[in-house]
Backbone bond lengths (Angstrom), bond angles and torsions (degrees), N, CA, C in turn:
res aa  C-N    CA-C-N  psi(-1)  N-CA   C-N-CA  omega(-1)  CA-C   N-CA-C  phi
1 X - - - 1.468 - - 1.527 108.55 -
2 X 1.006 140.53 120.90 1.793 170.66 126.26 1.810 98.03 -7.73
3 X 1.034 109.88 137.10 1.240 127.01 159.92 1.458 120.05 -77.65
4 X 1.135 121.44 132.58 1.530 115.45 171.27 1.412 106.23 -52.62
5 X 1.893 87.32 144.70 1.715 111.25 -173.25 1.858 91.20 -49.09
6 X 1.322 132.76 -87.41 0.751 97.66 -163.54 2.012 154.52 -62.99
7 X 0.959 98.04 -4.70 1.163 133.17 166.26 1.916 108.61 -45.26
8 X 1.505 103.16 -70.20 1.787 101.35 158.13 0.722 117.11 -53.39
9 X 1.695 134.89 -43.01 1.458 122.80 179.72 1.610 116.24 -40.14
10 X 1.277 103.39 -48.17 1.853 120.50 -169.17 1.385 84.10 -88.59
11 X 0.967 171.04 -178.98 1.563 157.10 -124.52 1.555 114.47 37.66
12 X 1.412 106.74 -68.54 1.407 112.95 -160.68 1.896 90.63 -86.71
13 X 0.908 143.39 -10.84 1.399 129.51 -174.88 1.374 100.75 -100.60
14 X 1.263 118.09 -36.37 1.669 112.84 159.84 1.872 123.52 -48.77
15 X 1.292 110.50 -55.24 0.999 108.18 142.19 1.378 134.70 15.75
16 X 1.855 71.62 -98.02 1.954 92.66 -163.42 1.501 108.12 -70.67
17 X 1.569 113.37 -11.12 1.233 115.37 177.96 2.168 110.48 -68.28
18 X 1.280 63.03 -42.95 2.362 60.20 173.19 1.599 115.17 -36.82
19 X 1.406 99.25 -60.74 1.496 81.98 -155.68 2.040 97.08 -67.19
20 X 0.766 132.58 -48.01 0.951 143.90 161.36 1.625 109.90 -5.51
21 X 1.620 115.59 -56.03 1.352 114.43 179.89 1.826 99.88 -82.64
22 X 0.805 124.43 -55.07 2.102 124.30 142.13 1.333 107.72 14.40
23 X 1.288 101.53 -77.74 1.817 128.00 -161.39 2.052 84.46 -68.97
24 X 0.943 120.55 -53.94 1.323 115.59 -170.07 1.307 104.57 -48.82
25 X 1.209 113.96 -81.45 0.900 135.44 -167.01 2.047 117.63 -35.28
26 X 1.724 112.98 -53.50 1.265 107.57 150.60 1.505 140.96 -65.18
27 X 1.712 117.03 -5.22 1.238 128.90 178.00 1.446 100.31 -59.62
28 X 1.688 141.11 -58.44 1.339 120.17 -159.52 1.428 102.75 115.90
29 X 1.509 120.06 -17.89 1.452 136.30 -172.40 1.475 109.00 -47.80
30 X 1.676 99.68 -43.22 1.969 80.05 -164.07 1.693 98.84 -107.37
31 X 1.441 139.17 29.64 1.004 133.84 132.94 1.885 112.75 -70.31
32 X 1.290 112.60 -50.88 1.558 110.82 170.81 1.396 113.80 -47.06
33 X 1.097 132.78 -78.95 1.890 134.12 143.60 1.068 133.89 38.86
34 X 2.419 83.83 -71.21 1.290 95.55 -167.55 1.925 100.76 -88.94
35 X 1.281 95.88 -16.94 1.770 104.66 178.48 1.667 109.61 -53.25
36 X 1.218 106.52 -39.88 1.847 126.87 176.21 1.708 95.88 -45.85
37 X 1.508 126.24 -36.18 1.559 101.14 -150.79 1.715 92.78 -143.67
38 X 1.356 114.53 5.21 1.456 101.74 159.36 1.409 92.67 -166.07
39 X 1.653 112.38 -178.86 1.450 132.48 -158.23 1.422 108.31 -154.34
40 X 1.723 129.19 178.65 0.632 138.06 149.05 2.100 130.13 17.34
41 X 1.799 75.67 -74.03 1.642 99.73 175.38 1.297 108.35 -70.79
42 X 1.444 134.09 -1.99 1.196 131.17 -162.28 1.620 129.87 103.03
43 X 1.756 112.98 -146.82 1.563 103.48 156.87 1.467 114.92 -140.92
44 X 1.351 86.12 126.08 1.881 114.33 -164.37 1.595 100.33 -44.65
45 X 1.462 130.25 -8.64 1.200 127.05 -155.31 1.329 102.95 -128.51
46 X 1.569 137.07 -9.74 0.875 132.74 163.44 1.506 139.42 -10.19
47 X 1.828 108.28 -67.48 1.348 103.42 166.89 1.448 112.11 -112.17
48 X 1.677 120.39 62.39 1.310 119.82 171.60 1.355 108.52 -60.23
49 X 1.030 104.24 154.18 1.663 111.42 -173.69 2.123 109.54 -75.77
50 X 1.751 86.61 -39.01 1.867 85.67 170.93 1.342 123.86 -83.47
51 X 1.330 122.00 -18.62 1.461 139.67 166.59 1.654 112.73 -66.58
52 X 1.039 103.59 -53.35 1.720 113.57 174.19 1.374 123.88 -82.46
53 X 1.373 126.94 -39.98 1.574 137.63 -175.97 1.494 89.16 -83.14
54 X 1.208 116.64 -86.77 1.682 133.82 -146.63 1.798 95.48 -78.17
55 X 0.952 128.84 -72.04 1.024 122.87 179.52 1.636 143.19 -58.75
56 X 1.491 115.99 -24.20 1.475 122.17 171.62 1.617 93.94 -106.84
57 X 1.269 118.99 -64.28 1.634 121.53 -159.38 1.537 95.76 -61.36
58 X 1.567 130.59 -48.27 1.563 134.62 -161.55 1.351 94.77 -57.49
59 X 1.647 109.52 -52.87 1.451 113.75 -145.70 1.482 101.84 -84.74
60 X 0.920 132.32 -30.36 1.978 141.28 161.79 1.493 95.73 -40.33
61 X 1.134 104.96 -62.92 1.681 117.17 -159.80 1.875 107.22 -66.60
62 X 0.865 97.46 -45.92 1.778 122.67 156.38 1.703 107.64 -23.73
63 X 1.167 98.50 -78.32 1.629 128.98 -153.79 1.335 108.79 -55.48
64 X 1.986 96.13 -52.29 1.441 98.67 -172.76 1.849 101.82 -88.01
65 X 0.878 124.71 -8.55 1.418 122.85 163.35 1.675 114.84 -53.07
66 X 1.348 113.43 -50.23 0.962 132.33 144.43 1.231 129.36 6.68
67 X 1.680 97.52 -91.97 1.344 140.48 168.62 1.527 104.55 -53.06
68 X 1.152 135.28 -56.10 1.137 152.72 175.43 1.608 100.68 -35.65
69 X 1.102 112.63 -66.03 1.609 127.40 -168.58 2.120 106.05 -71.58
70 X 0.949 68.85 -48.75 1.942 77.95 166.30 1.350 112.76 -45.97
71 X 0.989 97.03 -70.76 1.911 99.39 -176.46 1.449 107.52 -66.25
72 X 1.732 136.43 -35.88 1.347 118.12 -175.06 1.442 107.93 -81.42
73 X 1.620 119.44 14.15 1.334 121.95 -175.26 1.512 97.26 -98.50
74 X 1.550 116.76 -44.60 1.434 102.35 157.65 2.013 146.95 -1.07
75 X 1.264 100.70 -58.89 1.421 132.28 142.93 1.095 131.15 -84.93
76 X 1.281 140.24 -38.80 1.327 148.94 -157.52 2.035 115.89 -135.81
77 X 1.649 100.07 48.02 1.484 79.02 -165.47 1.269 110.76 -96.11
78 X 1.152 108.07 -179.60 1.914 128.39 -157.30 1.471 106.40 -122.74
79 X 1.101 108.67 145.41 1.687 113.66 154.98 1.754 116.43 49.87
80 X 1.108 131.49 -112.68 1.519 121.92 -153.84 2.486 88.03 -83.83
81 X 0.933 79.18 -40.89 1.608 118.81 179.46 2.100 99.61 -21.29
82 X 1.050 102.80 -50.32 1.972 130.19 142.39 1.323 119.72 1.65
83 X 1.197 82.79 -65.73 1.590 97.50 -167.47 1.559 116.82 -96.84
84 X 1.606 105.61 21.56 1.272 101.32 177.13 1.508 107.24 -115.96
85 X 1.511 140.61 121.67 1.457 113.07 168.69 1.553 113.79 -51.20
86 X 1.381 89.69 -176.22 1.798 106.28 175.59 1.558 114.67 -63.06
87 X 1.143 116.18 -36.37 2.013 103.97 -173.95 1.568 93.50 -89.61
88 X 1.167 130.38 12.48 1.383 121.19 162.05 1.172 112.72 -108.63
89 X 1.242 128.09 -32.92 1.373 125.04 147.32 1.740 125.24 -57.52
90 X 1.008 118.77 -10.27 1.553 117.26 162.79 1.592 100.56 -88.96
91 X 1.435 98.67 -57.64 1.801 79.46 169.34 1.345 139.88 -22.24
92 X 1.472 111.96 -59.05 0.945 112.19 -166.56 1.820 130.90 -79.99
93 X 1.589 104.03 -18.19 1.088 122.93 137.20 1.755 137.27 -65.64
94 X 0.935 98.84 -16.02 1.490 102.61 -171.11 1.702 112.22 -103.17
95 X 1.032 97.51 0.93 1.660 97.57 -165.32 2.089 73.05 -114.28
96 X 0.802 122.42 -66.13 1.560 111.82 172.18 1.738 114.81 -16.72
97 X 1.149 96.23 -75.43 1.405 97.29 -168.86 1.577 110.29 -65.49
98 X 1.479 117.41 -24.06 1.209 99.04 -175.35 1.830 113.71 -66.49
99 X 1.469 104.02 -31.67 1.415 118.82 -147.86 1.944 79.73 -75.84
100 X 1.007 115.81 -27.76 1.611 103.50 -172.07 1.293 116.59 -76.28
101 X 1.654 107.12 -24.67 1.549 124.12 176.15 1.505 115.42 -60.71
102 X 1.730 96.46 -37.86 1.362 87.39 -159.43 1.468 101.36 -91.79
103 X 1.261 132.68 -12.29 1.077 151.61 -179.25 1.314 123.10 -74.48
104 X 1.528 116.67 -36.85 1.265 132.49 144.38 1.834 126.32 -47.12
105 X 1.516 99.92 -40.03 1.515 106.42 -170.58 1.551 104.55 -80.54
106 X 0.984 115.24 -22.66 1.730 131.52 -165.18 1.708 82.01 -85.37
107 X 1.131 145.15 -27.29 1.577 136.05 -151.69 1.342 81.58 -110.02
108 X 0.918 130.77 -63.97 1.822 127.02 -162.77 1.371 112.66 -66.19
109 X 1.502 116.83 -14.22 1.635 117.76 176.02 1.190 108.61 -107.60
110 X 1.597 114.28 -1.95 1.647 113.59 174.73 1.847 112.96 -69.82
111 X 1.334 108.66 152.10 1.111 120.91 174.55 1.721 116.14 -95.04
112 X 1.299 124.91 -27.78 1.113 155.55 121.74 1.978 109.78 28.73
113 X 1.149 133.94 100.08 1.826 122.16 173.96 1.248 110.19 -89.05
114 X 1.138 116.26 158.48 1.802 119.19 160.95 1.874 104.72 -73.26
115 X 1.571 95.46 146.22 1.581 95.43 165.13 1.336 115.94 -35.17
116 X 1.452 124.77 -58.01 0.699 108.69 -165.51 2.177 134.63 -69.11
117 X 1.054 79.72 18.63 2.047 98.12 -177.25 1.535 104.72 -126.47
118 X 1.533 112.96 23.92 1.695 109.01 164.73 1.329 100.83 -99.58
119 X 1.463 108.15 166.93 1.460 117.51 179.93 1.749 119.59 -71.50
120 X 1.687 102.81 -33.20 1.834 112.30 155.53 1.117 120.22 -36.28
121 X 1.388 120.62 -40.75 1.711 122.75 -163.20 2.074 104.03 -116.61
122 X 1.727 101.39 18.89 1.357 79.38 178.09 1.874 116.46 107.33
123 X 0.659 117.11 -32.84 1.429 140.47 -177.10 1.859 108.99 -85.97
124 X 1.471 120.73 -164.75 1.375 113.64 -174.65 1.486 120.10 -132.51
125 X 1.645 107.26 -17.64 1.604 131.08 166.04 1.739 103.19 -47.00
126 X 1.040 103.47 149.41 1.459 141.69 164.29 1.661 120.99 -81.67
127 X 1.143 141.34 105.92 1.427 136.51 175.15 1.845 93.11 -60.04
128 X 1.560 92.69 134.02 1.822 120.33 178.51 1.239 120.72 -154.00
129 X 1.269 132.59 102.24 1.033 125.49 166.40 1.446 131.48 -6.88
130 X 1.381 127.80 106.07 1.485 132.47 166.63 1.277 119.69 -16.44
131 X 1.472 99.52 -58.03 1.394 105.91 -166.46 1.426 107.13 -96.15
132 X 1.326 118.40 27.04 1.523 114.37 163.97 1.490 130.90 -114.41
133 X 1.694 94.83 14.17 1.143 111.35 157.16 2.103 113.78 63.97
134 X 1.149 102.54 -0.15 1.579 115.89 -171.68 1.619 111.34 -80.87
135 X 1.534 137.90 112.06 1.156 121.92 176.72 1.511 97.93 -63.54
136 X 1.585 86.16 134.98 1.660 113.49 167.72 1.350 120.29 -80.76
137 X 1.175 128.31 -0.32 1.242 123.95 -165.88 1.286 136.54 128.96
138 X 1.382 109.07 -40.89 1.733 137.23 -132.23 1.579 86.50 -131.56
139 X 1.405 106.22 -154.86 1.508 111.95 -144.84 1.858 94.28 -117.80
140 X 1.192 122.18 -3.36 1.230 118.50 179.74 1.342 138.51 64.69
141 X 0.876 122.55 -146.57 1.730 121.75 -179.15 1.640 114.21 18.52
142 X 1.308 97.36 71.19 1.847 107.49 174.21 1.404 87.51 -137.73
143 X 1.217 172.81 99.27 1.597 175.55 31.77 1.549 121.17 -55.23
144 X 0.808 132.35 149.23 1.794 106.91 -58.64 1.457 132.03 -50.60
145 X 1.295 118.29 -137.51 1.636 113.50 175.63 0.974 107.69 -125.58
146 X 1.755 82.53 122.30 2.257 91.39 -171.20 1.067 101.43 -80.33
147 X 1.565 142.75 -22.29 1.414 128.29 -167.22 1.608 118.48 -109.18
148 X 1.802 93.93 23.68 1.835 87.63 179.13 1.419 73.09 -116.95
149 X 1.193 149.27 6.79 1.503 147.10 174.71 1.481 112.37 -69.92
150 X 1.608 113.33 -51.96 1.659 122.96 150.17 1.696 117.72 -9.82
151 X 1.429 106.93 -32.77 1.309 109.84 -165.46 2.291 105.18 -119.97
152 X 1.251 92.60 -55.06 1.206 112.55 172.26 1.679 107.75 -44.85
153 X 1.475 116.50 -50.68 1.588 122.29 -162.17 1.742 104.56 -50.97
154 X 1.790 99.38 -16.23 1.710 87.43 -154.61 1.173 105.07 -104.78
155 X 2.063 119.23 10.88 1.615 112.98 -172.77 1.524 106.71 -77.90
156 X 1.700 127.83 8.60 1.562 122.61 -179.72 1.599 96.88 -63.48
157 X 1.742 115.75 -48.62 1.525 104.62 177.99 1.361 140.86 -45.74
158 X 1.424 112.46 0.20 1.304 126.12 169.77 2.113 97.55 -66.36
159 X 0.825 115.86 -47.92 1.144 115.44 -154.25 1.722 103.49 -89.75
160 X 1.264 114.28 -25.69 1.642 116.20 148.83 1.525 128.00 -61.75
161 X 0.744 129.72 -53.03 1.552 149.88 138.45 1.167 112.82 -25.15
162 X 1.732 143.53 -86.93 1.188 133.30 -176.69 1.850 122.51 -33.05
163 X 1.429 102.22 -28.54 1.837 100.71 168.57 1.120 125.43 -78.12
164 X 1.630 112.66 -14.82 1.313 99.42 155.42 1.356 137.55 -144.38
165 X 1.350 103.12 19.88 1.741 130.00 174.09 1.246 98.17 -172.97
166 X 1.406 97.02 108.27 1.805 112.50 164.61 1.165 99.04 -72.49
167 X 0.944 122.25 -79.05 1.489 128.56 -172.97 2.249 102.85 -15.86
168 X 1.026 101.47 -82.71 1.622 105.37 171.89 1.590 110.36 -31.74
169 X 1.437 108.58 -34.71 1.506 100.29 -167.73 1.383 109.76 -104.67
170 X 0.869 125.59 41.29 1.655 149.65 -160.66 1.335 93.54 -137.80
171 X 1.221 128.33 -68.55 1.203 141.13 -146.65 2.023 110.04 -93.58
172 X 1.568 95.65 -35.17 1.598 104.32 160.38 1.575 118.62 -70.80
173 X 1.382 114.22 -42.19 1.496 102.86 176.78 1.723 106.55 -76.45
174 X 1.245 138.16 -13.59 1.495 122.03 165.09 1.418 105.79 -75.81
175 X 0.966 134.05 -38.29 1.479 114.45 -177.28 1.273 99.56 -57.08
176 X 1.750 118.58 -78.46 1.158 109.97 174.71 1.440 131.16 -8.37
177 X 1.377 130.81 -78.37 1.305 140.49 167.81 1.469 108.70 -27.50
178 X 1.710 109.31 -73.36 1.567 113.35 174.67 1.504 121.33 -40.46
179 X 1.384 106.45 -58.54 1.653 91.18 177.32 1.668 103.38 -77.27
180 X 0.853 134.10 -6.12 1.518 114.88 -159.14 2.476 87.83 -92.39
181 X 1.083 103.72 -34.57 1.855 97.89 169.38 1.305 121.74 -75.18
182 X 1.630 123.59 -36.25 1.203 148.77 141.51 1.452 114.95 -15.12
183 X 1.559 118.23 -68.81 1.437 126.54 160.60 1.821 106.56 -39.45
184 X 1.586 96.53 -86.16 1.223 98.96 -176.07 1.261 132.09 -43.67
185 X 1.338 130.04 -17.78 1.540 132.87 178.24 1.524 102.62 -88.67
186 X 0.797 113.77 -29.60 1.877 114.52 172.57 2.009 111.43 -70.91
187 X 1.865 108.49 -36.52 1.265 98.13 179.98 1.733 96.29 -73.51
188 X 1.076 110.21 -37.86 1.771 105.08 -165.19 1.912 116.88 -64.39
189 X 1.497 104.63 -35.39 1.246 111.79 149.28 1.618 140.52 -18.51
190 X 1.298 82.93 -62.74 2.069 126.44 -173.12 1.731 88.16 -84.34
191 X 1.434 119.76 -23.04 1.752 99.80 -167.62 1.393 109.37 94.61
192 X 1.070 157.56 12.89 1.101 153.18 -137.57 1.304 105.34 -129.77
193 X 1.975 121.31 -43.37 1.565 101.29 174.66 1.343 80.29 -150.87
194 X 1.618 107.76 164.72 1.388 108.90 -179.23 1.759 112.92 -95.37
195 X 1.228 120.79 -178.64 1.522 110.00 -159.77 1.556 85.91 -85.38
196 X 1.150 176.60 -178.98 1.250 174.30 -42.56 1.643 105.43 -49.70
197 X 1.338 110.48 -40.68 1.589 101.57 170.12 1.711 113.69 -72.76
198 X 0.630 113.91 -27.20 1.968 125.55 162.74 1.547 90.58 -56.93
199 X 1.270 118.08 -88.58 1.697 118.11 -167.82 1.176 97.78 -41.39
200 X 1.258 147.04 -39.61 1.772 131.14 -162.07 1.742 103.16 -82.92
201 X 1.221 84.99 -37.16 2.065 78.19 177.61 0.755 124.49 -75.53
202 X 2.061 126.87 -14.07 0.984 118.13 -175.29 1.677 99.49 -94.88
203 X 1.442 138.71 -14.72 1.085 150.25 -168.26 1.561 92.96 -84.53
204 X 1.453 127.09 -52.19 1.349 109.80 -156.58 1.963 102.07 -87.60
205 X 1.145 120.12 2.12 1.548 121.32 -176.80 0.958 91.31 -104.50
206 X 1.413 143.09 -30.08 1.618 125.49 163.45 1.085 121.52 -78.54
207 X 1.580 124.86 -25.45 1.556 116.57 146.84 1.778 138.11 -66.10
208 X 1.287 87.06 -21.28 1.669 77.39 177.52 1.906 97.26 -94.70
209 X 1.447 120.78 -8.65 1.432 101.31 162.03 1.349 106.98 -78.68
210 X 1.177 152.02 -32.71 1.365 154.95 172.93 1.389 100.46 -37.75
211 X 1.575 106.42 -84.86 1.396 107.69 -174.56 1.438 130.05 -44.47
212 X 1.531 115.11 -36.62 1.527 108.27 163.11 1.728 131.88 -79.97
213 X 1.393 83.96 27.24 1.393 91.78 -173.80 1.559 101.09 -115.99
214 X 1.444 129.83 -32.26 1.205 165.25 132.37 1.787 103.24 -5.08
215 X 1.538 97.42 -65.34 1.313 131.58 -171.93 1.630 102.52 -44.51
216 X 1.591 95.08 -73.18 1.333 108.52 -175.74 1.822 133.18 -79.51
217 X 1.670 88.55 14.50 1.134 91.92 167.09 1.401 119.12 -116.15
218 X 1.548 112.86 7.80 1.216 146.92 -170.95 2.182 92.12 -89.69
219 X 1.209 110.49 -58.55 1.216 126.81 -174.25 1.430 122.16 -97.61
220 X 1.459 108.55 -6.49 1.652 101.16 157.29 1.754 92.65 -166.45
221 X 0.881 121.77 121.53 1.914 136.46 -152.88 1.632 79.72 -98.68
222 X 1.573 123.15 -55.77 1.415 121.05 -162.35 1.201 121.45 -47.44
223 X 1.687 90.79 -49.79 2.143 100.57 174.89 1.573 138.12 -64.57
224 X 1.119 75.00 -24.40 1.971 92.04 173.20 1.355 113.44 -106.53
225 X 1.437 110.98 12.98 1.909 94.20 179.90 1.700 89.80 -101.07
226 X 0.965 104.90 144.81 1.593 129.52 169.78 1.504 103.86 -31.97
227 X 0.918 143.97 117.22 1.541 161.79 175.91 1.566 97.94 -82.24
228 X 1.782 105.62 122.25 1.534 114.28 -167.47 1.540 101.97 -94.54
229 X 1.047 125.22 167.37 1.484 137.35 166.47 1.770 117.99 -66.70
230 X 1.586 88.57 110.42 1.590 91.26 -172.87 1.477 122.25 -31.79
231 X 1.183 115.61 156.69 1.804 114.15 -177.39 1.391 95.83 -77.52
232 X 1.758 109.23 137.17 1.378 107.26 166.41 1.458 137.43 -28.67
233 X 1.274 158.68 -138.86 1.064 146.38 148.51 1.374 96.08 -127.51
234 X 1.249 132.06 130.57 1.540 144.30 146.07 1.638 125.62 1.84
235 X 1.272 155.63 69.76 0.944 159.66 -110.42 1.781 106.41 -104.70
236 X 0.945 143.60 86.82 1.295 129.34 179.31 1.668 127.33 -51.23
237 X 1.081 116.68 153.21 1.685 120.73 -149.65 2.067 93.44 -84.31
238 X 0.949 83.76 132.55 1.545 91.21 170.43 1.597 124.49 -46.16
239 X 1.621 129.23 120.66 0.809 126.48 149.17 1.188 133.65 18.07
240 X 1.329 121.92 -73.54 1.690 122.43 -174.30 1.433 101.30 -95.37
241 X 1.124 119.61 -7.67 1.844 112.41 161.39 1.821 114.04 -90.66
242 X 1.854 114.90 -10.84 1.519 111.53 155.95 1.254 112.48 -96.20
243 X 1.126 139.88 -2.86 0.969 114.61 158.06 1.665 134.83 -41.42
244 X 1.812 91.88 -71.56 1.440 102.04 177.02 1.645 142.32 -49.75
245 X 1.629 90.42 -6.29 1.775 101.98 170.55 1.150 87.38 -104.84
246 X 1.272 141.45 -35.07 1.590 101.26 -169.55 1.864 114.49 -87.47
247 X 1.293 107.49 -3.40 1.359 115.33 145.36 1.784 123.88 -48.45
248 X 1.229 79.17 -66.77 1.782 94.28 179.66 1.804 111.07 -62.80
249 X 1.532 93.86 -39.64 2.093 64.18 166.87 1.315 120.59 -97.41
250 X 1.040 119.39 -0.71 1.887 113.71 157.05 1.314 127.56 -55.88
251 X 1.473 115.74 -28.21 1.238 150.68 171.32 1.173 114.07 -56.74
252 X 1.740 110.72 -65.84 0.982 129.05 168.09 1.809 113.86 -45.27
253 X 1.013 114.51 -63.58 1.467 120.72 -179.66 0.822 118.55 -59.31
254 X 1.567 131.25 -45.43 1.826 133.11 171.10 1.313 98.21 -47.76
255 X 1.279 123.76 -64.09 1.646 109.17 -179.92 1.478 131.94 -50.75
256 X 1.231 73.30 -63.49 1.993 60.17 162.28 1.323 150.04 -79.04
257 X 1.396 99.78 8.84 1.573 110.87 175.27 1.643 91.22 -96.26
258 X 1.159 136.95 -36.42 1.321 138.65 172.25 1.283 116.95 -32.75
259 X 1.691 99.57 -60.68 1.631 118.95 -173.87 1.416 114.34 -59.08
260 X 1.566 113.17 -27.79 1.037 127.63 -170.66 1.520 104.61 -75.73
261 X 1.510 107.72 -56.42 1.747 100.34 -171.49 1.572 95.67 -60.87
């Protein structure tokens, strides 16, 4: 069984997005980046009060509030929330939390430092490729970025949403996106992750919503295909065009009850 047409479309652009984060990643880009917002001495912005209070602690606290409301909508939902049955409402929670889980586990088994623990910025780590898995030195577990995930975890609802308001699911995966770089440009700011760990979290939470979307169209084609616009309803014939049949079968009947007596 074939994936819905559009469905490959978002397949093959995911894709082409790999090498793309690839190409980033060997450019040199997010050492330059990180040169943009600290030095030597470190980064002057580290414990900004809007970077640190409002922006990492708010927006954590944010997310899973969020999350919080998602799942008691499960049972209890509100507003646009309606128009979703129940396994789309687990969906849309459930593909969240997973993408943060797994995103989390990938950070705690990384070998990977924050800028701010290389020897460039002050610190004693070694710059190493992410994906080469080599302790650098430093204290590790900075790959990917757990706190642009806050934002990233929730672009699977694009794909709950599109079956039954594009429009909503247009508009849910930009927030998503927005806050989910939003996050990350504030940790990379502060030193905290470089912009390629932002691109990987936001790449792998839109892939693992992809794929479970993949999944379930693998195991039920009906629920995930785009739901069409009810058929009009049947229009009844105008007035001065019923008249004349119900003329004509009165007509009809006088005669033949005639013929009959």
């Amino acid at each position: 069984m074939s994936s819905h047409p559009p469905l490959r479309r978002l397949v093959v652009v995911t894709l082409w997005l790999l090498p793309v984060l690839i190409a980033w990643d060997a450019s040199g880009l997010d050492m330059a980046l990180a040169h943009a917002f600290g030095g030597p001495q470190g980064f002057p912005l580290t414990e900004n009060w809007w970077l640190t209070e409002v922006l990492h602690d708010g927006g954590r606290r944010a997310s899973w509030l969020v999350a919080v409301l998602l799942t008691l909508a499960v049972w209890w939902p509100v507003g646009p929330l309606r128009r979703l049955d129940t396994p789309e409402r687990v969906q849309l929670i459930g593909v969240a939390l997973l993408s943060v889980l797994s995103i989390s586990l990938l950070k705690a088994a990384s070998p990977t430092s924050c800028p701010w623990d290389l020897a460039e910025f002050g610190g004693t780590a070694r710059h190493v490729s992410h994906w080469a898995w080599l302790h650098d030195g430093g204290s590790g577990r900075c790959f990917p970025a757990g706190h642009a995930s806050s934002g990233f975890a929730f672009v699977g609802g694009f794909f709950v949403w599109r079956r039954r308001a594009p429009r909503i699911a247009a508009l849910w995966l930009a927030a998503a996106v927005v806050v989910g770089f939003g996050l990350g440009l504030a940790q990379q700011v502060r030193g905290a992750h470089f912009m390629s760990h932002t691109l990987w979290t936001g790449w792998l939470c839109w892939s693992l919503a992809l794929g479970l979307e993949l999944l379930l169209w693998r195991l039920s084609p009906d629920r995930v295909r785009p739901e069409l616009p009810p058929p009009a309803p049947a229009r009844r014939p105008a007035r001065a065009a019923r008249v004349p049949r119900l003329r004509g079968w009165l007509t009809r009947g006088s005669g033949s009850s005639s013929t009959s007596r």
